[in-house]
N, CA and C atoms of all chains as a GROMACS GRO file, in nm:
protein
  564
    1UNK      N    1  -1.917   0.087  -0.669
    1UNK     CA    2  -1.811   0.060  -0.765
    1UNK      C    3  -1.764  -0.084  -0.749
    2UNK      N    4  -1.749  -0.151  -0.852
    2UNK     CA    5  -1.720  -0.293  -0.832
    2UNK      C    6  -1.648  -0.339  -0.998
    3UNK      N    7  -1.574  -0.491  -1.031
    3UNK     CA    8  -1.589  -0.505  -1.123
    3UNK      C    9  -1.610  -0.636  -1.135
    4UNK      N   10  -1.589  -0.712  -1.194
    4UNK     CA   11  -1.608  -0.872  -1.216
    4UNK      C   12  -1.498  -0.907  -1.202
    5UNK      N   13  -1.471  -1.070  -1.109
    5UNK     CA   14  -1.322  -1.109  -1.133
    5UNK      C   15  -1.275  -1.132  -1.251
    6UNK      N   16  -1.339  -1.194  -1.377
    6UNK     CA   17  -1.341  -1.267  -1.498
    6UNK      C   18  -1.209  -1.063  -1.538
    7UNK      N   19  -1.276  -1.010  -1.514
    7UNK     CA   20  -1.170  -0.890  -1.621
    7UNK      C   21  -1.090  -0.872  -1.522
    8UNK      N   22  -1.082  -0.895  -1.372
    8UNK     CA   23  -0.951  -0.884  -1.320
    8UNK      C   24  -0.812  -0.997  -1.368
    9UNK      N   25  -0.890  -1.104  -1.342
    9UNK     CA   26  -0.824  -1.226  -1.418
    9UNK      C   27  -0.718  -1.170  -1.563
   10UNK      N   28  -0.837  -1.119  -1.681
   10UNK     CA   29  -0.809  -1.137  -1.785
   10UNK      C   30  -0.675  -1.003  -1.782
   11UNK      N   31  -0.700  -0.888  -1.717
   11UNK     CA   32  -0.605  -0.814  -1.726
   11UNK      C   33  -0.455  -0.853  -1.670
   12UNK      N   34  -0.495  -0.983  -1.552
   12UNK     CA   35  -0.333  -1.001  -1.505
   12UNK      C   36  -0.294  -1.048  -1.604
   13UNK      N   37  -0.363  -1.168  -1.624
   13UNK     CA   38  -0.330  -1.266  -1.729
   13UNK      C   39  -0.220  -1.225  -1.882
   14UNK      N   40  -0.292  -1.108  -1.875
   14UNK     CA   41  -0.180  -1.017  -1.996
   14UNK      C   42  -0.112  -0.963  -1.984
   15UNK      N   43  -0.089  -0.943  -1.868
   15UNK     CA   44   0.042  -0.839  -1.838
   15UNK      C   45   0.161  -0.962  -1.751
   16UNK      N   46   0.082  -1.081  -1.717
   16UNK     CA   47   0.175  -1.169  -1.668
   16UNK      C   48   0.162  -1.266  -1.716
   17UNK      N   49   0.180  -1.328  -1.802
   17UNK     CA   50   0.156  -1.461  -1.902
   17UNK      C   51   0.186  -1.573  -1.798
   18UNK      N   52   0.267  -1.593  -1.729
   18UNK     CA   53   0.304  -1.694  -1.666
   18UNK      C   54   0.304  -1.741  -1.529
   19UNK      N   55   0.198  -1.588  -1.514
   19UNK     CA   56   0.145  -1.591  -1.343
   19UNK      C   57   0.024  -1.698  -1.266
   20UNK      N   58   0.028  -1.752  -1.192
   20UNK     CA   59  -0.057  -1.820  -1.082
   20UNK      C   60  -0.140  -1.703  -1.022
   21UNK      N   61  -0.295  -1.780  -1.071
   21UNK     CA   62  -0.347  -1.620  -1.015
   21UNK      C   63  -0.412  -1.711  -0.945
   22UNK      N   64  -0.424  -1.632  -0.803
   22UNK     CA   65  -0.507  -1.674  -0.731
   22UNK      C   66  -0.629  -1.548  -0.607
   23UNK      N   67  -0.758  -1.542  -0.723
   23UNK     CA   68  -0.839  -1.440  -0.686
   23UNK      C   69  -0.966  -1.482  -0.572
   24UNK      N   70  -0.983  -1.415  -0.492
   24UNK     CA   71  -1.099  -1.474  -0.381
   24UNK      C   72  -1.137  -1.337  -0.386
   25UNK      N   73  -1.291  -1.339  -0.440
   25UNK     CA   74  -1.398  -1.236  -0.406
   25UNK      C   75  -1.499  -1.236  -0.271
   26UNK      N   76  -1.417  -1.224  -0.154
   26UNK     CA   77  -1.438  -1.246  -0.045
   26UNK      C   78  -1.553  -1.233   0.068
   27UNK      N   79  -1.648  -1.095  -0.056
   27UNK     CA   80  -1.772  -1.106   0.036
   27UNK      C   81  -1.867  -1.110  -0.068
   28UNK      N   82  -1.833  -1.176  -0.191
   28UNK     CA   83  -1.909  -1.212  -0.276
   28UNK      C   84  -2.014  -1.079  -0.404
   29UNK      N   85  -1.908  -0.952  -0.310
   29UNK     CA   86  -1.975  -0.819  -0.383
   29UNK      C   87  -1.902  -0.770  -0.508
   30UNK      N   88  -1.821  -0.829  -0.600
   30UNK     CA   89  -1.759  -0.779  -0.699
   30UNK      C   90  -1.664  -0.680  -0.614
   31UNK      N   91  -1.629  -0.651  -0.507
   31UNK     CA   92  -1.571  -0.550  -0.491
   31UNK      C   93  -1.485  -0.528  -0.358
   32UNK      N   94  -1.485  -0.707  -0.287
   32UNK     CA   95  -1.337  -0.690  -0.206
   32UNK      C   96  -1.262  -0.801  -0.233
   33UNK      N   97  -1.181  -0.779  -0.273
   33UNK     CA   98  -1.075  -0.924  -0.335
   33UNK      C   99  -0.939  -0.930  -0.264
   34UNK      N  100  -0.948  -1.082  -0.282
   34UNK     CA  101  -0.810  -1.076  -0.232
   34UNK      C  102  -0.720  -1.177  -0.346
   35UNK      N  103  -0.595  -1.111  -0.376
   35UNK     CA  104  -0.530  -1.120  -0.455
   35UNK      C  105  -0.379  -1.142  -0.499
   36UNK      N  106  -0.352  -1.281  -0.528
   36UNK     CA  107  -0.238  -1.343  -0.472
   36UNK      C  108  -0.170  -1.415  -0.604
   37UNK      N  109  -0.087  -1.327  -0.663
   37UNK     CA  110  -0.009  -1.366  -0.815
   37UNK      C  111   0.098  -1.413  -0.760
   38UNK      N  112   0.172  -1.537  -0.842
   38UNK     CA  113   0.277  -1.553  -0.854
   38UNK      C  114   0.306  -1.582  -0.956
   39UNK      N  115   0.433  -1.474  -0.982
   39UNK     CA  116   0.532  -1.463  -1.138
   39UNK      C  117   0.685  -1.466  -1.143
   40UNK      N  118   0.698  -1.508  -1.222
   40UNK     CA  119   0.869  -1.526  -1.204
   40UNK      C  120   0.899  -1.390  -1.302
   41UNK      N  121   0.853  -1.302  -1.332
   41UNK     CA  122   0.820  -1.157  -1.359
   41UNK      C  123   0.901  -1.052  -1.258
   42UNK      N  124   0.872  -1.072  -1.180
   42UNK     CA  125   0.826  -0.999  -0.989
   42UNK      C  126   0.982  -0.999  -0.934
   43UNK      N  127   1.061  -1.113  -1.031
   43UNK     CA  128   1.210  -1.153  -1.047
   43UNK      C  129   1.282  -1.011  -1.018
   44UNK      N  130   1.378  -1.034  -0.891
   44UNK     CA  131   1.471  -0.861  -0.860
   44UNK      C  132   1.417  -0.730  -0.901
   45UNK      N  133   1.289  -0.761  -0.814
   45UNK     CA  134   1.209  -0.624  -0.809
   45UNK      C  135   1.188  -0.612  -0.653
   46UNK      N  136   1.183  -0.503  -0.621
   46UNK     CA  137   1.134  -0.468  -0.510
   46UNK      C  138   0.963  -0.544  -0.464
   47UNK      N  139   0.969  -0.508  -0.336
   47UNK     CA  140   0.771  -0.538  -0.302
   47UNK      C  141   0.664  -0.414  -0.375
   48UNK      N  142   0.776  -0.295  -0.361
   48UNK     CA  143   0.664  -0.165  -0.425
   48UNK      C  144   0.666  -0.205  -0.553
   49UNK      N  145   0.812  -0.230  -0.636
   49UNK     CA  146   0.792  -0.220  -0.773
   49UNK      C  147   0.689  -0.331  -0.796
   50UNK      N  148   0.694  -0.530  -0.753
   50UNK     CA  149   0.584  -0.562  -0.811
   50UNK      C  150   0.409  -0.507  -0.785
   51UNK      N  151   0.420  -0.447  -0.662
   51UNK     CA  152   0.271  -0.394  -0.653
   51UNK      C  153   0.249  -0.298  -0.742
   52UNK      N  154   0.385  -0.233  -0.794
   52UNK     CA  155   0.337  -0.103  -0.889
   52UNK      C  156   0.292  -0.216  -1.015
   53UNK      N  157   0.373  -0.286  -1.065
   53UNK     CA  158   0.316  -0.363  -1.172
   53UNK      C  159   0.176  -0.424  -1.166
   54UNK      N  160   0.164  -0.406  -1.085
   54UNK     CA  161   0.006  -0.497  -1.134
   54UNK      C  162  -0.068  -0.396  -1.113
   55UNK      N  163  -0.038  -0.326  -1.053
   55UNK     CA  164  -0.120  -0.165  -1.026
   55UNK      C  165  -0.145  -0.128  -1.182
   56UNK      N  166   0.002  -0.139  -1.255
   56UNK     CA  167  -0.008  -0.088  -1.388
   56UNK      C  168  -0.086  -0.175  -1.493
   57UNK      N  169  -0.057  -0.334  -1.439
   57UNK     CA  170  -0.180  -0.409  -1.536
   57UNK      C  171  -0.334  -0.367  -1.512
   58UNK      N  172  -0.331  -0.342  -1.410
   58UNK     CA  173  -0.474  -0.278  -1.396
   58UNK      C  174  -0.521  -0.184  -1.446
   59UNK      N  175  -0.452  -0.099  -1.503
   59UNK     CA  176  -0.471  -0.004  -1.577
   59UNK      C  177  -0.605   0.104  -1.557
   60UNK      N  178  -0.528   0.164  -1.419
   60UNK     CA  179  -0.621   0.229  -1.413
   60UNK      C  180  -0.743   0.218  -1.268
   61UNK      N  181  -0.729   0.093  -1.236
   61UNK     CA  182  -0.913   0.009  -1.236
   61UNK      C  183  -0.838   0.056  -1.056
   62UNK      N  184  -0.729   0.030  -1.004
   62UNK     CA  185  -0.700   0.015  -0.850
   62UNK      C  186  -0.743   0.135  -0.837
   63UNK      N  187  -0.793   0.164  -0.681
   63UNK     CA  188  -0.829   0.315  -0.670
   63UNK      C  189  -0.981   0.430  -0.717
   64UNK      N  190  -1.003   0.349  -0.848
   64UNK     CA  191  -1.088   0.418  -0.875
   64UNK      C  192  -1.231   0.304  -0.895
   65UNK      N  193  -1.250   0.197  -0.935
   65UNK     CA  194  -1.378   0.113  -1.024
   65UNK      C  195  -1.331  -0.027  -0.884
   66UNK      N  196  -1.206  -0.063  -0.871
   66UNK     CA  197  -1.138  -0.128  -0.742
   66UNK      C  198  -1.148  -0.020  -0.651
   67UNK      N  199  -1.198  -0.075  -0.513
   67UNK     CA  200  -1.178  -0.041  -0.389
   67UNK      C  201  -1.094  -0.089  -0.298
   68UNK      N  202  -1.153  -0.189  -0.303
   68UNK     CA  203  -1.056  -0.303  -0.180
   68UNK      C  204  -0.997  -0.426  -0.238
   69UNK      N  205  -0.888  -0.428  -0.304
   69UNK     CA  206  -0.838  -0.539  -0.346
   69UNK      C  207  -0.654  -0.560  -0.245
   70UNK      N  208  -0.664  -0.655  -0.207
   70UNK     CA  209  -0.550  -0.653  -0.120
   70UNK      C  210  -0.464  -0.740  -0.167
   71UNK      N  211  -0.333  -0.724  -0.154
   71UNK     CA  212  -0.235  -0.786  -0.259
   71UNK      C  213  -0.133  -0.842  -0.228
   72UNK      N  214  -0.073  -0.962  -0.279
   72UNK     CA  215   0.021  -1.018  -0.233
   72UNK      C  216   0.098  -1.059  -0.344
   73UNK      N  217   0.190  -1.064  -0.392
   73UNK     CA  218   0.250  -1.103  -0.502
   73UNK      C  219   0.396  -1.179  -0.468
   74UNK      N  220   0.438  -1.267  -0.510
   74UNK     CA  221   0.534  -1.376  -0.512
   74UNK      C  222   0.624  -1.441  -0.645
   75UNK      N  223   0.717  -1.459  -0.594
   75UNK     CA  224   0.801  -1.524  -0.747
   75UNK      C  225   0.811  -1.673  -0.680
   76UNK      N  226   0.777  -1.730  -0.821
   76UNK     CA  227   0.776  -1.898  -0.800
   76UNK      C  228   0.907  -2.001  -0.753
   77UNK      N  229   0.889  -2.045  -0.660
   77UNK     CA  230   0.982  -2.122  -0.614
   77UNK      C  231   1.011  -2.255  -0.712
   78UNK      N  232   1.137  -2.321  -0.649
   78UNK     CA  233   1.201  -2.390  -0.804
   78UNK      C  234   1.097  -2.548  -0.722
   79UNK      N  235   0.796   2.116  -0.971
   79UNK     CA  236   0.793   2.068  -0.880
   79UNK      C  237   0.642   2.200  -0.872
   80UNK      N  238   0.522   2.113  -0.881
   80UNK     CA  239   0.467   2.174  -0.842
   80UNK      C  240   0.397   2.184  -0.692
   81UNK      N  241   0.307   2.259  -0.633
   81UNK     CA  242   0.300   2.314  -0.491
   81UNK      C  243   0.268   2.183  -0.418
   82UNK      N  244   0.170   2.155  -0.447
   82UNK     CA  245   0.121   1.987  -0.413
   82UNK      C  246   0.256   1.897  -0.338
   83UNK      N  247   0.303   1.851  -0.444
   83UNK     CA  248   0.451   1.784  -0.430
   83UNK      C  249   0.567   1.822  -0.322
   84UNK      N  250   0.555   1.962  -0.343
   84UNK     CA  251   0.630   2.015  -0.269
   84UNK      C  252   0.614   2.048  -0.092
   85UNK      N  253   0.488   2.056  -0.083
   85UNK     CA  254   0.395   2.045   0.022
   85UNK      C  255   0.403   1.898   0.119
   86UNK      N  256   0.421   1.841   0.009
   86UNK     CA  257   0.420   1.653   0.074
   86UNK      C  258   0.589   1.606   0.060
   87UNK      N  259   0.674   1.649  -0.019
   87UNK     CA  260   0.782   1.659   0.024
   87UNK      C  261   0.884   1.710   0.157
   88UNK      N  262   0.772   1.791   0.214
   88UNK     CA  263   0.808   1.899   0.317
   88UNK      C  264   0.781   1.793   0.427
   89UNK      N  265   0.665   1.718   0.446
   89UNK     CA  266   0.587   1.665   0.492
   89UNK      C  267   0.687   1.536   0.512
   90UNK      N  268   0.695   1.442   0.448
   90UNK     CA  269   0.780   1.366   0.494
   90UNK      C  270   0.926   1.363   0.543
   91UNK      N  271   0.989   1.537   0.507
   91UNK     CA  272   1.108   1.510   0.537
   91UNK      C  273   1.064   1.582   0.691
   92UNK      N  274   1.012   1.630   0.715
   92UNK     CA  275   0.958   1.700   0.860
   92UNK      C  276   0.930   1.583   0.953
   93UNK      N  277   0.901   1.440   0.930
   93UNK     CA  278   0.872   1.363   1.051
   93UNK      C  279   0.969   1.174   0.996
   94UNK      N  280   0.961   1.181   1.122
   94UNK     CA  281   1.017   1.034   1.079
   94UNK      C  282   0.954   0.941   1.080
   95UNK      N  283   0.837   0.900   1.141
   95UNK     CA  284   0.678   0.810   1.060
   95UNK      C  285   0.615   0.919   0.984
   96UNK      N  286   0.530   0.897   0.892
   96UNK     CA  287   0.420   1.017   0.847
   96UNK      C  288   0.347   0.888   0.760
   97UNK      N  289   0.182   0.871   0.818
   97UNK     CA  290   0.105   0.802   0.762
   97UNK      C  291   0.009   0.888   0.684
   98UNK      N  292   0.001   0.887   0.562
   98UNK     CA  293  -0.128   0.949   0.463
   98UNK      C  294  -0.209   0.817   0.442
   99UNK      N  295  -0.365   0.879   0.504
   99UNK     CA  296  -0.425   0.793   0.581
   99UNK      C  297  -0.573   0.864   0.549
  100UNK      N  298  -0.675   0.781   0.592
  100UNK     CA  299  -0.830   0.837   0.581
  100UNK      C  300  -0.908   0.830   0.698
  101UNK      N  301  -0.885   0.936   0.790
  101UNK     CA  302  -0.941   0.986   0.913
  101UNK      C  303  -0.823   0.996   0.978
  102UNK      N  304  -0.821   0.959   1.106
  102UNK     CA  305  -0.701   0.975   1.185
  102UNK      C  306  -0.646   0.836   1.266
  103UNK      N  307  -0.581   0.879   1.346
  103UNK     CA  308  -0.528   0.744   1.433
  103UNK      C  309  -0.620   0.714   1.546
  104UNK      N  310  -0.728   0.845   1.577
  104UNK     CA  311  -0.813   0.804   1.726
  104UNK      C  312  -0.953   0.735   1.592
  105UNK      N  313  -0.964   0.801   1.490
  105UNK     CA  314  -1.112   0.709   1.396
  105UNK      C  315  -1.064   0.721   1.259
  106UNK      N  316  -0.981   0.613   1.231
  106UNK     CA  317  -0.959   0.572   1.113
  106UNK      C  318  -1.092   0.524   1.033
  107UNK      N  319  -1.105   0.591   0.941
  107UNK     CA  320  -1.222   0.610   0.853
  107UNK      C  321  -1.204   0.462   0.755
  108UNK      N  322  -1.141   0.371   0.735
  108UNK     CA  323  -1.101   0.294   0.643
  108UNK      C  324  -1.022   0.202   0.710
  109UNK      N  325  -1.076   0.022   0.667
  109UNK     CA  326  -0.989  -0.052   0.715
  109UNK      C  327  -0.877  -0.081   0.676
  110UNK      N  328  -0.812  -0.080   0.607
  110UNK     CA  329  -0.678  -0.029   0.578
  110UNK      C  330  -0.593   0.031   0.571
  111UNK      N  331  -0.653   0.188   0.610
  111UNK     CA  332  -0.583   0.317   0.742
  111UNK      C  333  -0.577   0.232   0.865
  112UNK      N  334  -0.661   0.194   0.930
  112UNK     CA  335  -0.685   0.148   1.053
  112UNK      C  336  -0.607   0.044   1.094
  113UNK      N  337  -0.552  -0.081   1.000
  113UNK     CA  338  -0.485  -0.145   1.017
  113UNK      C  339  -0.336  -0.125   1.047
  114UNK      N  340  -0.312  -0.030   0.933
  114UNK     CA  341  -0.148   0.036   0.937
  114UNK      C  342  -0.163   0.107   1.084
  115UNK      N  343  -0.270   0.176   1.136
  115UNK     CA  344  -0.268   0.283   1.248
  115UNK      C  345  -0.216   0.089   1.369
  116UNK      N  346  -0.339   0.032   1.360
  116UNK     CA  347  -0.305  -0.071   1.510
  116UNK      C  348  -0.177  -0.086   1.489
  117UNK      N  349  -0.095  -0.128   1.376
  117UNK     CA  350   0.088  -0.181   1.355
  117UNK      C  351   0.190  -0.115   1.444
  118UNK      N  352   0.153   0.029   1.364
  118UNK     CA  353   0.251   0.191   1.439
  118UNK      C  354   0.190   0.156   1.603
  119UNK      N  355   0.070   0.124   1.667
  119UNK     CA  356   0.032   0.177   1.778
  119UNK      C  357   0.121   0.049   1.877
  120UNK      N  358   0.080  -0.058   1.815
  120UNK     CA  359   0.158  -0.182   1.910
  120UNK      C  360   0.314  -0.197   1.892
  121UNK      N  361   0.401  -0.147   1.755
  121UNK     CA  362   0.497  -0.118   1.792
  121UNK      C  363   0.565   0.006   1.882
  122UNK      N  364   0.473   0.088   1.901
  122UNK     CA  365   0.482   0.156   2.020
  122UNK      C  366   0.591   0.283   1.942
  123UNK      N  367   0.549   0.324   1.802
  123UNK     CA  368   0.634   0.453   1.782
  123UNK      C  369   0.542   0.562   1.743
  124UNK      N  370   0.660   0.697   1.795
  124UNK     CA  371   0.569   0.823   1.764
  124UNK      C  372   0.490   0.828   1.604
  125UNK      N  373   0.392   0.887   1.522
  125UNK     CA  374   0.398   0.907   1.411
  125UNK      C  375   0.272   0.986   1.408
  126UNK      N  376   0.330   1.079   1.279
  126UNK     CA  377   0.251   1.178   1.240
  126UNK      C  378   0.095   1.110   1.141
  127UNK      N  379  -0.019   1.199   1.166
  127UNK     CA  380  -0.094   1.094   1.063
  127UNK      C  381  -0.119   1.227   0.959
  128UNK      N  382  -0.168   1.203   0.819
  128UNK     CA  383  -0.240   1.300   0.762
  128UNK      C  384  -0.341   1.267   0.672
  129UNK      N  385  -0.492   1.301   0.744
  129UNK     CA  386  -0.604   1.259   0.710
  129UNK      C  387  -0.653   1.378   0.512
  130UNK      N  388  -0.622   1.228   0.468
  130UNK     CA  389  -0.648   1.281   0.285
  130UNK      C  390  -0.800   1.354   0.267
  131UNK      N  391  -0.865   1.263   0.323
  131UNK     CA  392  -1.025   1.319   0.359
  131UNK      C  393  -1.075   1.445   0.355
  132UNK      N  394  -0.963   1.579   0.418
  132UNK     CA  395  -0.976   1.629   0.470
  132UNK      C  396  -0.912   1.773   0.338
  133UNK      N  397  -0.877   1.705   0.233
  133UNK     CA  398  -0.797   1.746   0.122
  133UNK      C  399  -0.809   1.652  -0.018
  134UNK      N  400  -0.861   1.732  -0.124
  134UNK     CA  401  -0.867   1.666  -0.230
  134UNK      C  402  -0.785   1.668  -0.324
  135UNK      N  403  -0.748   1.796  -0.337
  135UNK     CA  404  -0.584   1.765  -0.391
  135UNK      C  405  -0.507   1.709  -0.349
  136UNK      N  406  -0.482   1.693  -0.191
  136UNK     CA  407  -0.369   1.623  -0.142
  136UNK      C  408  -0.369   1.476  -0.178
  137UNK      N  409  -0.571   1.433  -0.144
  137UNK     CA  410  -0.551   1.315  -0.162
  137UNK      C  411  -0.482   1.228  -0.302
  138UNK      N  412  -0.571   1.362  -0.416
  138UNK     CA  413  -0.480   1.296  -0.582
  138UNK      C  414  -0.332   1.297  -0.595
  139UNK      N  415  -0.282   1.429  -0.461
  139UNK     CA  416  -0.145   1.484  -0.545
  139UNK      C  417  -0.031   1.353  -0.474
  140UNK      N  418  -0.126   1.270  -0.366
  140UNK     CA  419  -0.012   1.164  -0.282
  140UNK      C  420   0.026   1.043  -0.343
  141UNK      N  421  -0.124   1.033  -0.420
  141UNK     CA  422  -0.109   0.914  -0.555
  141UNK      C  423  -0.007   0.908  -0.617
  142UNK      N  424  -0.023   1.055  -0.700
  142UNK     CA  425   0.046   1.090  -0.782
  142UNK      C  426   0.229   1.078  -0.757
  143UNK      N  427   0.253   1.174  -0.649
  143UNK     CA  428   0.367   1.172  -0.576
  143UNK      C  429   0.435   1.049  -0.562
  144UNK      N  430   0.413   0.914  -0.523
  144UNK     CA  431   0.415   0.803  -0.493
  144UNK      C  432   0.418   0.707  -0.616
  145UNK      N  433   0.328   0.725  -0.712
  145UNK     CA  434   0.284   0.648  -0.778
  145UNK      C  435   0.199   0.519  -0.764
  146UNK      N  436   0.158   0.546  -0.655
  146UNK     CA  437   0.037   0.451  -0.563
  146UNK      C  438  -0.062   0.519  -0.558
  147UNK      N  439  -0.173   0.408  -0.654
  147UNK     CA  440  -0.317   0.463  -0.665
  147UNK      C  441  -0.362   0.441  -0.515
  148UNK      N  442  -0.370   0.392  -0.406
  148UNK     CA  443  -0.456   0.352  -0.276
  148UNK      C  444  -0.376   0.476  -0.181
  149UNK      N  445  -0.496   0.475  -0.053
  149UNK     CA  446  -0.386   0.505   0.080
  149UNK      C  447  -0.446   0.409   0.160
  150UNK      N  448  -0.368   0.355   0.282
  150UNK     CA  449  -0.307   0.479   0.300
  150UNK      C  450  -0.149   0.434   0.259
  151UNK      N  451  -0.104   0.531   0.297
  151UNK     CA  452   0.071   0.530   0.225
  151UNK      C  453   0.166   0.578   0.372
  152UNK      N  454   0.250   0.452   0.373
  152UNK     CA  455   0.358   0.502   0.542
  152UNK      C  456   0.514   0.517   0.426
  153UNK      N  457   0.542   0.678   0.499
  153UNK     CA  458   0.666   0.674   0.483
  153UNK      C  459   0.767   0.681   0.605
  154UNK      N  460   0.870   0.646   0.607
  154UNK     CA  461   0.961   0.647   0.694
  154UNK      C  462   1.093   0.694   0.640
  155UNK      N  463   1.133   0.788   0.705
  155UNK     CA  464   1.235   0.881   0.710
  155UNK      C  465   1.253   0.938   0.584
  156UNK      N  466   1.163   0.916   0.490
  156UNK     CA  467   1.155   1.038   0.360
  156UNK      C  468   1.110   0.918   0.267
  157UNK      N  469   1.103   0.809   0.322
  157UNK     CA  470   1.153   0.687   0.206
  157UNK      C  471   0.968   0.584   0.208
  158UNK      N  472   0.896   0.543   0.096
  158UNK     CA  473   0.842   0.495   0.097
  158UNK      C  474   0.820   0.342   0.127
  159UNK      N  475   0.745   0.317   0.224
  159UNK     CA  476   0.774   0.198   0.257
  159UNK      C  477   0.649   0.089   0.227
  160UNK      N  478   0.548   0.150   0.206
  160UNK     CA  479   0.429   0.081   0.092
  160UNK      C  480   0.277   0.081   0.148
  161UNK      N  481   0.202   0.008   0.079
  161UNK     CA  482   0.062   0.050   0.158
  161UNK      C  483  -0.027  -0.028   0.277
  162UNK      N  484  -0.099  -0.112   0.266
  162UNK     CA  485  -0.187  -0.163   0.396
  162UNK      C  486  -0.083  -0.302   0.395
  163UNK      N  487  -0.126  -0.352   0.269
  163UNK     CA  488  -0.056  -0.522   0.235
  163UNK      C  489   0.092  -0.524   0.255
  164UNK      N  490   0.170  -0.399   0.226
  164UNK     CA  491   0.293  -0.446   0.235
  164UNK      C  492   0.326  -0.414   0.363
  165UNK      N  493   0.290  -0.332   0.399
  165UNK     CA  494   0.303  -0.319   0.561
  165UNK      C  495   0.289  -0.433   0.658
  166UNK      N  496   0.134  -0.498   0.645
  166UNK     CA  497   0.101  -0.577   0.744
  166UNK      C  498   0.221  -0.682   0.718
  167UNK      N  499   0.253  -0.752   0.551
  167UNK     CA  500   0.357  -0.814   0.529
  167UNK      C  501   0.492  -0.838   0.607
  168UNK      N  502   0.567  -0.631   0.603
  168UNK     CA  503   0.654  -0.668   0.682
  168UNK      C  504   0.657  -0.654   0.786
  169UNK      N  505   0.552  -0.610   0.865
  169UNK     CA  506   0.507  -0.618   0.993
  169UNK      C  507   0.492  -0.808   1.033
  170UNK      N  508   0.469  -0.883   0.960
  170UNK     CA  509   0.445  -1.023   0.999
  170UNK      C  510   0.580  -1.080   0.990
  171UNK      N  511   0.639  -1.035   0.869
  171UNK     CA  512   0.821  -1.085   0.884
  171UNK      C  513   0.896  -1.039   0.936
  172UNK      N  514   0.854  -0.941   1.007
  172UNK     CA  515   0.973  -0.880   1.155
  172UNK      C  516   1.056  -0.774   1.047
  173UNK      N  517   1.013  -0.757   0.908
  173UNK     CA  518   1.115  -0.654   0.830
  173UNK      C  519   1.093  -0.527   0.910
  174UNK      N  520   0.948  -0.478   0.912
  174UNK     CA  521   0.917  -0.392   0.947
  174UNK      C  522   1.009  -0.301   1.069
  175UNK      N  523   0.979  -0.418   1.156
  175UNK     CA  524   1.039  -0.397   1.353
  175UNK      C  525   1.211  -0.375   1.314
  176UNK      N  526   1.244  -0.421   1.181
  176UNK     CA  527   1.463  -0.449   1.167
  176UNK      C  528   1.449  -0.342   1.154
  177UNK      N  529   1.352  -0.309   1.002
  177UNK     CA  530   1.372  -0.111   0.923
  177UNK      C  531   1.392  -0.018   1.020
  178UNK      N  532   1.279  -0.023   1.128
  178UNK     CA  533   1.239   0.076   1.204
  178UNK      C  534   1.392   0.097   1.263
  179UNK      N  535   1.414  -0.027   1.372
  179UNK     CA  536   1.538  -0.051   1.404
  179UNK      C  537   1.656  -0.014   1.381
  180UNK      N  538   1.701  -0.008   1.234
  180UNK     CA  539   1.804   0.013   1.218
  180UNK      C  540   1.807   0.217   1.135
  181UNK      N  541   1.687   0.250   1.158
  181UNK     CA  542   1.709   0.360   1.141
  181UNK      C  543   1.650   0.428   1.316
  182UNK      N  544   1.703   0.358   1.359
  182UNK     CA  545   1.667   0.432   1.507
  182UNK      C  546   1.550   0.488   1.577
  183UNK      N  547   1.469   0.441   1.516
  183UNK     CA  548   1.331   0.472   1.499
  183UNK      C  549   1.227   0.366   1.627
  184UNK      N  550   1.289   0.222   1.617
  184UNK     CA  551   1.217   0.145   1.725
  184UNK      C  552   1.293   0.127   1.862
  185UNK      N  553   1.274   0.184   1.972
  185UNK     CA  554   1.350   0.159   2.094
  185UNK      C  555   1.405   0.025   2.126
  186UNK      N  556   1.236  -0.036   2.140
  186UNK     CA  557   1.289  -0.177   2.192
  186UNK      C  558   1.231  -0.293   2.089
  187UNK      N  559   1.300  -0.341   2.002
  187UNK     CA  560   1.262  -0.400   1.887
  187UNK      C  561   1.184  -0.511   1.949
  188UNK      N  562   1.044  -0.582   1.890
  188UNK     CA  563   1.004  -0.702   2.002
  188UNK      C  564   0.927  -0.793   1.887
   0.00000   0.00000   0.00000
C-alpha cells in the first residue's frame, strides 16, 4: 500500500490553502513520510484536533492506502 | 452505545495508562507501538497494553471510538492523549512528564 507524494501534497493543499508543506518520502517507497504542515488554520486548536484535520484532509487515505506517515503540524510564527 | 465502545470505555476508565497498541510491550509488532512502549518504559510508569492484533473489531471499533485512524492510541486517566507523533512530541517537551505529574501518575518527574 503506498501513494504518491504529488496527491498527498495536492490533498493538503486544499484543505489548507495557506499551509507550508513540508513532505520527505523517507525511504523513497511511496509509503513512509514524514510530514510537517504549517497553518495558521491549526490557530486555538488542540495537537489532536490539528492531527484530526489533516487526518480529515486525507480523506480517508491515513490508516488504510497510508501506513506510516508521521506528523507534525505547526501554526506560523509572526 | 454500542458493545465495542462500551467495552473500550470500560477499558480506559479501569486503568490509568492504557496503550492500544500492535503486539505488546515485551514485542511490539510496529514501530510506532514500540516507540510509545520505550517512552512509558523510561518514564518508569505502570501501564496496561492492549494488543489490537489480537481483535478486529476492537482494532476498527478504537478508530472509531477516538476518531483516530492509526494506533497505537495512549490514554491517560480516561482522557486521550494522542498517537506515536504526539506523544514522542510531548514526551520531548517535558508536557508529557507535567501531565503524568500532575495527575499523580509520575512519582519522580525527571
Amino acid at each position: 500500500m503506498a501513494m504518491p507524494s504529488d496527491q498527498i501534497n495536492c490533498l493538503i493543499v486544499q484543505a489548507f490553502p495557506d499551509a507550508h508543506i513540508d513532505l520527505k518520502d523517507f525511504r523513497g517507497d511511496n509509503d513512509h513520510f514524514l510530514l510537517t504542515i504549517t497553518s495558521a488554520l491549526f490557530g486555538g486548536k488542540t495537537r489532536i484536533q490539528q492531527h484530526q484535520m489533516v487526518y480529515e484532509a486525507l480523506q480517508g487515505h491515513m490508516g488504510t492506502t497510508l501506513h506510516a506517515l508521521s506528523l507534525k503540524t505547526q501554526i506560523p510564527t509572526e | 452505545m454500542s458493545l465495542i465502545s462500551d467495552q473500550i470505555q470500560n477499558q480506559i476508565n479501569s486503568h490509568d495508562i492504557i496503550l492500544y497498541m500492535k503486539g505488546n510491550d515485551k514485542f511490539p509488532m510496529c514501530g510506532f507501538s514500540s516507540a510509545v512502549v520505550q517512552i512509558l518504559k523510561t518514564l518508569d510508569v505502570n501501564f496496561e497494553t492492549v494488543d489490537v492484533m489480537q481483535d478486529s473489531t476492537l482494532r476498527a471499533g478504537i478508530k472509531e471510538f477516538t476518531n483516530w485512524p492509526t494506533i497505537p492510541q495512549l490514554y491517560v486517566k480516561g482522557e486521550f492523549i494522542g498517537g506515536c507523533d504526539i506523544v514522542r512530541e510531548m514526551y520531548q517537551t517535558g508536557e508529557l512528564q507535567t501531565l503524568l505529574a500532575d495527575k499523580g501518575i509520575l512519582k519522580f518527574p525527571k
